[in-house]
N, C-alpha and C positions, 0 to 999 in steps of 0.2 A: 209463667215466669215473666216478670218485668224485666224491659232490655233498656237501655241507658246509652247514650251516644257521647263518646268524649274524644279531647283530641290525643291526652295523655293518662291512660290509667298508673295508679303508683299504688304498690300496694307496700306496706307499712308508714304509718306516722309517727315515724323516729326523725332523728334529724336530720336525716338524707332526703326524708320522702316530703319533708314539711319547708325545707327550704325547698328541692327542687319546686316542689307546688306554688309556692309563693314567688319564684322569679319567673316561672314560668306566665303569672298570674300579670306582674310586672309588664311583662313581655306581651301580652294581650294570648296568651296560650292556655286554652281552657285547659282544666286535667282535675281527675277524683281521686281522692286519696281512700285506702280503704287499712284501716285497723282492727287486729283479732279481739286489741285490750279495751278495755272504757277509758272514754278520755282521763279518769279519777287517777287510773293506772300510769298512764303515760306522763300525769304532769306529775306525779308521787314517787316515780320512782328515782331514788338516789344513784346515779352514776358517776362519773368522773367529771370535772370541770376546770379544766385547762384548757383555756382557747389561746392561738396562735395570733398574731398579729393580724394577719388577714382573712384570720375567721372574724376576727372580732370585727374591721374594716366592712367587707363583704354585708355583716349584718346591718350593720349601721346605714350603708347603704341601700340596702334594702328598705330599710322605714322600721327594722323592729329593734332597732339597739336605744332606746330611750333608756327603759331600765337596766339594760347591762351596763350602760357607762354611768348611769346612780349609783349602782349596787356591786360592781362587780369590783374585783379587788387585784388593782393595775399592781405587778410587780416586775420589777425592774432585775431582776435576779436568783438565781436558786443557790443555796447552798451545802457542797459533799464534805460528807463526814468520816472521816478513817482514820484509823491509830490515834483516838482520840482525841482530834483537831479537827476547825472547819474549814473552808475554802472557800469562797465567795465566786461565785462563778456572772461578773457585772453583764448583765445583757446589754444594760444604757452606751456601755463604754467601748464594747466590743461589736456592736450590733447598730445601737443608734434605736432599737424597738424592746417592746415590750409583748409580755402574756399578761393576760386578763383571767381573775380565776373567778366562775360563774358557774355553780350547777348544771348540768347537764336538762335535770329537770325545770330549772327555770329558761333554759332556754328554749326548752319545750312549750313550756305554758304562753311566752311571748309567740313565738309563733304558731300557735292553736288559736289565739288571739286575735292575732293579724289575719288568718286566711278565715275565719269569719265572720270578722269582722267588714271584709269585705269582700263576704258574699261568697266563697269558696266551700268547696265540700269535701269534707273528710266524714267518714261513716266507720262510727267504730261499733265494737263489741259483733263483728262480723264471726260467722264459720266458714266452714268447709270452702277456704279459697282453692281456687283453679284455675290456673291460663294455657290458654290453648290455641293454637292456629299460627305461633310464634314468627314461621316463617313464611307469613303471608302478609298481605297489606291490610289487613283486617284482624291481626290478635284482636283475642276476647280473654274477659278476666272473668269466671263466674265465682259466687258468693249466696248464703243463703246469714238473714237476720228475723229472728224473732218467727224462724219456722218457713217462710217464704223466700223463694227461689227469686235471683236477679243473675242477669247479666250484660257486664260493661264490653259494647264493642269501641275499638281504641285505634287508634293509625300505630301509636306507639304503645310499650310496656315497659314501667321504670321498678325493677326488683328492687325493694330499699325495705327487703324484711327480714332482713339478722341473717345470721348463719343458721338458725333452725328454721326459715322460713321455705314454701310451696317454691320461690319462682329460680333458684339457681337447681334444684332437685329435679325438675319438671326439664329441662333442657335435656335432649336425649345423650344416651351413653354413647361416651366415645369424640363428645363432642369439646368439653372441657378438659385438661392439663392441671392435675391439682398440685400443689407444692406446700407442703403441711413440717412442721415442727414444733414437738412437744416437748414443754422444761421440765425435768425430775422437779424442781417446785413449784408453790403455789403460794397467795397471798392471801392471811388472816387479814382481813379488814374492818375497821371499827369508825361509827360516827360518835361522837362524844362531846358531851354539850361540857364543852368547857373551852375557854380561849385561846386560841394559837399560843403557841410559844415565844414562837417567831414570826416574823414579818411578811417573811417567804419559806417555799419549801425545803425541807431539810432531807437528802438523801442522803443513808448512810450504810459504809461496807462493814463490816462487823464479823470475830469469828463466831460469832454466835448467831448471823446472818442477817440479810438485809433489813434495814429498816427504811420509810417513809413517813415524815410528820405533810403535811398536806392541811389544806381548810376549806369549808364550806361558805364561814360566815365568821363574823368580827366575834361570835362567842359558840359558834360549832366548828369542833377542830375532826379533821377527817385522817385517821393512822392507819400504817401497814405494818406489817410483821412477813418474811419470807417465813414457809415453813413446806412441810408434804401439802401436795395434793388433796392427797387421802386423808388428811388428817380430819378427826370429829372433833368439831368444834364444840361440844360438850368438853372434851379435854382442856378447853380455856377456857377457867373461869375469870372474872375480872380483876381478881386481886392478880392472876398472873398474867396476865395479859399488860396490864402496867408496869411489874416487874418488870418483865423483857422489853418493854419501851423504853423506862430507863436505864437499862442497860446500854441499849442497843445504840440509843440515842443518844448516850451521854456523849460531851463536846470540853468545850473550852469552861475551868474554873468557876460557879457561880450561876450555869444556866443548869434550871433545872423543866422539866418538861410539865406541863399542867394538867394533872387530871380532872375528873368530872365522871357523870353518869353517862355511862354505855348505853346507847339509844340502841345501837347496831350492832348486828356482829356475823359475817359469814367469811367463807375460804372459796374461794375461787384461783383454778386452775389456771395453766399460760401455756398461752399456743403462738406459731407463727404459722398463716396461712393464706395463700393465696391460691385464686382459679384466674386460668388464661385459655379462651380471652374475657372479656369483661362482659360480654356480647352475642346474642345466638339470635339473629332472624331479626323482628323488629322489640326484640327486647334486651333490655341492659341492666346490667346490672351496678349497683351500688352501695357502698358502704360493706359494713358488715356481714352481705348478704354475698360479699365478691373477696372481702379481706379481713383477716384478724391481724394484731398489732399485740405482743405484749404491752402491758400496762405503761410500762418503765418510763417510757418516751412520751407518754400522754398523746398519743397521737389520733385514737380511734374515732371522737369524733369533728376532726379536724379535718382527719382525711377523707371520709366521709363529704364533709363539705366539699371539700377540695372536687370530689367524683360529680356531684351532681353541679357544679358551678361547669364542668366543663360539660356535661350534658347537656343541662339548658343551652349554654351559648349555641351548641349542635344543632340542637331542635330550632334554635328561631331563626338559623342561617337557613335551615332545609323549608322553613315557612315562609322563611322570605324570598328565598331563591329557588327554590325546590330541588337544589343541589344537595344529596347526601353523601360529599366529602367529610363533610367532617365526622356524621354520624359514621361513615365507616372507621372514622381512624378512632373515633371515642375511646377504644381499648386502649392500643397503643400509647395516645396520649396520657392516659389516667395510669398507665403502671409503670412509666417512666416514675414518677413520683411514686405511685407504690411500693417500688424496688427498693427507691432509696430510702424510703422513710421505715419500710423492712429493715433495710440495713443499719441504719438509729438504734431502731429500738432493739434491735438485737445487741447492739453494740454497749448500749445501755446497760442492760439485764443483764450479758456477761460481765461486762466491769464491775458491778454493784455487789449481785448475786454472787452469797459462798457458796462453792463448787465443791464436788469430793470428791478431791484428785489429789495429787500428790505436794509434796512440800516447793517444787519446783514451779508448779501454776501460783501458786500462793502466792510466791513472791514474786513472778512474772505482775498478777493482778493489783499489787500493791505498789508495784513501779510505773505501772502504767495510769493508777489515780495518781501518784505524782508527778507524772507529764504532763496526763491532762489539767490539773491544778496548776504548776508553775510554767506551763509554754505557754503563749500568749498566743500564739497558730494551733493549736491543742485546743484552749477553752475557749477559741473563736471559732472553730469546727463544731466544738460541742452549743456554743449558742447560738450559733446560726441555725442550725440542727430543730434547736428545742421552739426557738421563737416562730419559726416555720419558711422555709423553702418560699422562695415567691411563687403567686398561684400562677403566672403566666410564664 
């Protein structure tokens, strides 16, 4: 078995694990990154891409936002859709910031980029990850590639591997506090090489149920559909699956929605979940690996960022001082924000999302997209919310 000396093991290179890497890196703080996928996987795959104001800041700072502010597509606003009308919800006016909407996977590839390009190690297409010794000064990460056994001993361990990942599982029972909610639906999702409609996003309440127009690019348009769970996507086929955009999406006199060939297409579930604390020994957790977010709020990899922007800073005060205050409060600090950005996107998801409840929530939910549309303390709550929380 080959052993490996670092100052920071991280095991996933998602966004959590690639930024924390890369400030840490900044920060003159060695750390290995270890990935289960090939890198081909990680910059391939199609996620969400609504960045927040200070995600997008954050990066740029960092040295890898060259191509997200070429490419990336600064909007100044979202717009909801109900009882067939839109509402303009002005971020510029109410807020004074902007979101920037960039692929999830190009922000991947920038920083896969950046951390070898200079000099940084990320080792993908790994197996059988393992961490152990957690609450000792000495966690170890083991891992075997291409049939041959390694292992990384580490001062720290940064968990930044999804909700199915080795390192929030591996924490012993009894140690975590989990806080979990499940939505009776789920979102049909489609990438489709045809041009936005609109400028910005379009969320819409509908009784035929939620809808989402979204984009990837100036001529790939990225759509939702609320529907089951359970449902088999074999059951949509393309001609109906545009139907019900049209439908769903229809708005004001003359706009009509643009179709194209369906590159995409799956149904994914929505959950609300959190573990507390963030934290077991000398390992922490991050991103998706510690919280889920429905969709709604676009928040998942924002906040994400958000966790390991406060990690790093933890780690180079404890390098610099060798005081681990702040590594103690790491938790605390990261679910102050947690909480609230929990509380968004839930807030989201029930306003939007048709319920099956009675005639009474109905129009509870239809007065309350008309508050949030016409009060000016309403849709400066909702875009404070959306553009992002400040990270400090």
């Amino acid at each position: 078995m080959s052993k490996t000396r670092t100052q920071v093991g991280i095991v996933g290179a998602g966004p959590a694990g690639l930024v924390l890497s890369h400030l840490l890196h900044l920060q003159g703080i060695d750390s290995l990154v270890l990935e289960n996928r090939s890198r081909q996987y990680c910059e391939e795959r199609i996620r969400a891409g609504v960045l927040e104001w200070g995600t997008v800041e954050l990066l740029i700072q960092m040295g890898v936002g060259d191509r997200l502010q070429r490419e990336g597509l600064v909007h100044h606003g979202i717009e909801i859709r109900f009882a067939g009308r839109g509402h303009r919800i002005d971020f510029k006016d109410l807020t004074g910031r902007a979101i920037t909407v960039y692929g999830q996977h190009e922000v991947i590839k920038d920083l896969i980029r950046a951390r070898l390009d200079s000099g940084g190690q990320i080792v993908f297409d790994v197996d059988q990850v393992s961490v152990h010794d957690l609450d000792t000064v000495a966690p170890r990460i083991c891992y075997s590639k291409e049939g041959k056994s390694h292992e990384i001993v580490c001062d720290f361990i940064a968990g930044c591997d999804g909700f199915h990942g080795v390192c929030r599982p591996s924490i012993p029972p009894g140690a975590l506090t989990v806080y979990e909610r499940n939505y009776p639906f789920g979102w049909l999702g489609i990438l489709a090489e045809a041009a936005p409609s609109s400028e910005e996003l379009i969320y819409a309440h509908h009784d035929r149920g939620f809808a989402l127009h979204s984009m990837r690019s100036p001529l790939i348009t990225r759509l939702y559909l609320q529907c089951s769970p359970e449902e088999d996507v074999a059951n949509w086929p393309d001609e109906r699956i545009w139907k019900e955009l049209q439908t769903r999406l229809a708005g004001d006199p003359g706009w009509r929605l643009n179709e194209g060939q369906i590159l995409q297409k799956g149904i994914t579930g929505m959950r609300s979940f959190v573990v507390e604390p963030m934290q077991f020994g000398r390992m922490f957790l991050a991103g998706d690996a510690a919280h889920i977010v429905p969709p709604t709020g676009a928040k998942g990899l924002n906040l994400a960022v958000a966790d390991v922007r406060v990690l790093a800073h933890s780690l180079k005060d404890f390098y610099t001082t060798g005081r681990a205050d702040l590594l103690d409060q790491y938790s605390a600090t990261c679910l102050r924000r947690v909480w609230r950005v929990q509380r968004f996107s839930w807030w989201m998801t029930s306003m939007l999302h048709r319920h099956e409840g009675n005639p009474f929530d109905e129009r509870r939910q239809l007065a309350e997209l008309d508050y949030v549309t016409t009060s000016r303390a309403a849709s400066q709550s909702l875009a404070e919310n959306y553009v992002g929380l400040p990270m400090d």
